[in-house]
Phi, psi and omega in degrees: 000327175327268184336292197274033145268333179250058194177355167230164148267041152292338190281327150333338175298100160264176181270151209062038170264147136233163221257149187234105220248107181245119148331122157303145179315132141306130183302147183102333217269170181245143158258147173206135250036266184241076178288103163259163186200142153131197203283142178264126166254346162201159186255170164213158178268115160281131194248006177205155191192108179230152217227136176199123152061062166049047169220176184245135135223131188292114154231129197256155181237122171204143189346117166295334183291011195215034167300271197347322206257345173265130187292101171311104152088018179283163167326124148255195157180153209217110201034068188070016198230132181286141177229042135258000000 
């Protein structure tokens, strides 16, 4: 649990926050749109969000110390949500 307390914000958590809690899928149930899956390897701030020729662009700010592991143009996600 260490790791995803220092790689999330949980650790951020007091009691009475609240939180957003998804059931897990049924066998059967259908998927549909963009499924990621795998390890949060680092959090980021977003610090800018500007509209331009009908598109969004997101700009994060996150540990230069941890550049080595990140990927151009690799999976994100913005509170559990894919936004491509």
């Amino acid at each position: 649990i260490k790791e995803t307390i220092d790689k999330t914000n949980l650790g951020h958590w007091k009691e009475n926050d609240e939180v957003n809690l998804e059931r897990a899928m049924k066998l059967g149930d259908r998927l549909d749109g963009h499924i990621v899956q795998g390890h949060v390897d680092q959090i980021g701030t977003c610090k800018n969000i500007e509209e331009a020729n009908g598109s969004w662009y997101f700009t994060f700010e996150y540990d230069s110390n941890l550049e080595n592991i990140t990927i151009e143009k690799g999976s994100i996600t913005i509170n559990g949500v894919s936004p491509t």
